[in-house]
C-alpha positions in Angstrom: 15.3 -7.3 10.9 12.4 -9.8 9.4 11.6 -10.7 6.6 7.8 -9.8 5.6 6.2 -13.8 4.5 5.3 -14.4 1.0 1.8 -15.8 0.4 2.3 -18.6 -2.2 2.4 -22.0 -0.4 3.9 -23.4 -3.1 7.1 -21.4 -3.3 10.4 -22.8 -2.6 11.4 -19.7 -0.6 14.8 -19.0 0.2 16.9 -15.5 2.1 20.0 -14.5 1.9 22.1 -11.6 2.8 24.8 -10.0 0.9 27.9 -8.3 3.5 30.5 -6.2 1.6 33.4 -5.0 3.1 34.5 -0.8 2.8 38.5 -0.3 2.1 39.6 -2.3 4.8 39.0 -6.4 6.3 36.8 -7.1 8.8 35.1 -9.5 10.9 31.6 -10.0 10.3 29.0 -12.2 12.7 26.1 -13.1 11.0 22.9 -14.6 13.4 19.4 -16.1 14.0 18.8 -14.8 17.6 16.7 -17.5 19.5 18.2 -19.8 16.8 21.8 -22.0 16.5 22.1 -20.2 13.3 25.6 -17.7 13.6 28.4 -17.6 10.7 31.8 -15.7 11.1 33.0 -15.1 8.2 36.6 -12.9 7.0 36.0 -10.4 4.4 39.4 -8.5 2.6 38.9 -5.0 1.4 35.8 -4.3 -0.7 35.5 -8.1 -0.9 31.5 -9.5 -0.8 30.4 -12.9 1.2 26.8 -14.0 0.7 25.4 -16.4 3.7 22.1 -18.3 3.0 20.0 -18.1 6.0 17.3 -20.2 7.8 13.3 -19.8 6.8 13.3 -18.5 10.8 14.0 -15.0 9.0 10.7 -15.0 7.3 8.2 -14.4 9.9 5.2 -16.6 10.1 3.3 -14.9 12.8 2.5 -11.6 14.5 5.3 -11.7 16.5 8.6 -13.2 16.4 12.0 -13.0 18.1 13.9 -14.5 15.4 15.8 -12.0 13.6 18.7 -11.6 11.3 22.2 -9.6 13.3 25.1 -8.7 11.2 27.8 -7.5 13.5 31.0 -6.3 12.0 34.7 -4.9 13.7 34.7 -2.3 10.4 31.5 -0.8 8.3 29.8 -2.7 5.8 27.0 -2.6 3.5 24.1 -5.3 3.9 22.1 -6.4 1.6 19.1 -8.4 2.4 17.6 -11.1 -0.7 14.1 -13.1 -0.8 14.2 -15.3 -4.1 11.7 -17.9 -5.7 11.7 -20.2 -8.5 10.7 -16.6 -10.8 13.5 -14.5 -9.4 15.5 -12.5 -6.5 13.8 -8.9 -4.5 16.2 -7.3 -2.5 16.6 -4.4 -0.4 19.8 -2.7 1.5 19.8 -2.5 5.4 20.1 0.5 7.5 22.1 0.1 10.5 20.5 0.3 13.7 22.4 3.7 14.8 20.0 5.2 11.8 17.1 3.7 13.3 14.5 6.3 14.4 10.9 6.6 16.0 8.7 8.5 13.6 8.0 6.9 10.0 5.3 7.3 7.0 5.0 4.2 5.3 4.9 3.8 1.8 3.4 1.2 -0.1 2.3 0.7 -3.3 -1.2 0.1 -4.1 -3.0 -1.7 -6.8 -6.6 -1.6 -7.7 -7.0 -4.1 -10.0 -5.0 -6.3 -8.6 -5.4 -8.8 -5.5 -2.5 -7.6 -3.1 -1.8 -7.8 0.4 0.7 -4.7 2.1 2.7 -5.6 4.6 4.9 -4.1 7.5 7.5 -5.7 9.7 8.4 -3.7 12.7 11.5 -4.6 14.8 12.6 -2.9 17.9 16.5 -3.0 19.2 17.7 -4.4 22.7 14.9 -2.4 24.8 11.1 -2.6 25.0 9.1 0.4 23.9 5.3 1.2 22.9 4.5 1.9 19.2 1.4 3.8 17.9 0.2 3.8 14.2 -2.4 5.9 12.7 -4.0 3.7 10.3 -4.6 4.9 6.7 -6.9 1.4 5.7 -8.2 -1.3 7.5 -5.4 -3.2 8.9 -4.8 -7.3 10.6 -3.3 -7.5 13.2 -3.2 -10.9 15.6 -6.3 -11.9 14.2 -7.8 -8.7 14.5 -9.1 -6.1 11.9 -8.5 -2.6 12.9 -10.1 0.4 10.7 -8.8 3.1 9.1 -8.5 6.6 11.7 -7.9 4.6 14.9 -4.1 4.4 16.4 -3.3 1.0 16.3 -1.1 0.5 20.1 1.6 -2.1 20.1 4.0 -2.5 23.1 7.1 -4.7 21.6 9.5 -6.7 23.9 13.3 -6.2 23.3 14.5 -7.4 20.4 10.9 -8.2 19.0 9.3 -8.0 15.2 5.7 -7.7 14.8 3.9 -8.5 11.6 0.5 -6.4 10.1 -0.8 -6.9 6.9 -3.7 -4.8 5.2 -5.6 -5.2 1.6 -5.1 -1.7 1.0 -2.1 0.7 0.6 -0.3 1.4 4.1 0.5 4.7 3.0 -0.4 8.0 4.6 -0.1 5.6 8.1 2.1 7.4 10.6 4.1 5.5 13.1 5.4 6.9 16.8 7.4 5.0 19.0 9.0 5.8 22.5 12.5 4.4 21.6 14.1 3.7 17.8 12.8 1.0 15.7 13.6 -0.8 12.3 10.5 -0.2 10.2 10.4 -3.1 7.0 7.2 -2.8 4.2 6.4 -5.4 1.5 3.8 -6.6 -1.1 2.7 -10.2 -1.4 -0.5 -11.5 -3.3 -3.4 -12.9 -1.4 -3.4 -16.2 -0.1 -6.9 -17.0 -2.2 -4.9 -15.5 -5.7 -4.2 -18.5 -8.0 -0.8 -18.4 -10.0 2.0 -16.4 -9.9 2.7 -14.4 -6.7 4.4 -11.3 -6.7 6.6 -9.9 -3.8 8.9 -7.0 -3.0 10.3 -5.5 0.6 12.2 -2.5 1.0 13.9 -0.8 4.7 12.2 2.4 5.5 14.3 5.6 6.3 12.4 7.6 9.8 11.7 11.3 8.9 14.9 11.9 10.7 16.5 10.5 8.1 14.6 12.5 4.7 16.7 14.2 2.8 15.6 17.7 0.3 17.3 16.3 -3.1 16.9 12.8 -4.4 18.4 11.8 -8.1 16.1 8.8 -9.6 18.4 6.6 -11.4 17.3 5.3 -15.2 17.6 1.3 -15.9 15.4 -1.7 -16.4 12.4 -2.7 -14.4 12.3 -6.0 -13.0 8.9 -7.9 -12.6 9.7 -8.9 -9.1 10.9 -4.9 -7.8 9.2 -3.0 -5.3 
């Protein structure tokens, strides 16, 4: 996976990524691909091991082949952190076995404020084409796409590509030939003075929906998406 880019120049950025083991040790191999970047690391049962990672995971273009791999010899639970100078966002990673090819995004949306959506999609160890029925007017490699038209991307192996739209990225629906990693995010616009908020989360594919969800109560934080 990628990291979507936060939009504050000024922000000493930093990611990290959380492995904890299940009831039994394991080997874990955390990697950059296309970087030197790779940590093995030991974990005991339902012990935790937090590895700071490269800026390469943040991507800073449309496309980009650098992404995070966690390999492990037992399951695990990832989680994946952003932080800043004002706080930490973080969001738990799907494996790529529960990766699927149909998704409807979700992003929040904020009329009074000056937001930017974003969408990081990553394909696995094959190429495949990728259509997305816009809901707004997206960017995309320097391009501006409007909302109705099917946006068509054809993603190498192992491949993230980066869009970003002013507006809400829900009610979009993305088809691809072959299983994809789909990662949304909020940032604040580059010309927004200040403060810059930012969350990400991992999107489930409808393959993955369930029928009963139980919300859990506790404490907002400012920087949660």
């Amino acid at each position: 996976m990628m990291f979507p880019p936060h939009d504050e120049p000024a922000a000493n950025v930093t990611h990290q990524v959380t492995v904890t083991a299940t009831g039994v040790w394991t080997i874990v191999i955390v990697k950059v691909l296309e970087t030197s970047f790779t940590q093995r690391i030991f974990l005991s049962a339902s012990q935790s091991n937090t590895i700071h990672l490269p800026s390469s995971v943040g991507i800073a273009s449309d496309r980009s082949s650098s992404l995070l791999s966690v390999m492990s010899t037992k399951p695990v639970t990832v989680l994946a952190s952003f932080c800043t100078h004002t706080g930490c966002d973080h969001s738990s990673l799907h494996d790529v076995s529960s990766w699927g090819t149909r998704y409807y995004p979700v992003t929040p949306h904020f009329p009074n404020q000056t937001a930017v959506s974003q969408m990081v999609i990553t394909s696995a160890d094959h190429d495949t084409p990728v259509n997305m029925l816009l809901s707004g007017d997206t960017c995309f490699n320097g391009n501006m796409y409007p909302s109705g038209i099917v946006l068509k991307l054809n993603m190498g192996a192992l491949q993230s590509v980066y869009i970003e739209s002013s507006t809400s990225l829900s009610g979009s629906e993305l088809n691809s030939k072959g299983a994809v990693g789909v990662v949304v995010g909020l940032t604040c616009s580059k010309l927004t003075p200040g403060y810059c908020w930012y969350g990400f989360a991992e999107l489930k594919p409808v393959s993955q929906w369930s029928l009963d969800y139980i919300f859990l109560p506790g404490c907002k934080h400012r920087n949660s998406f």
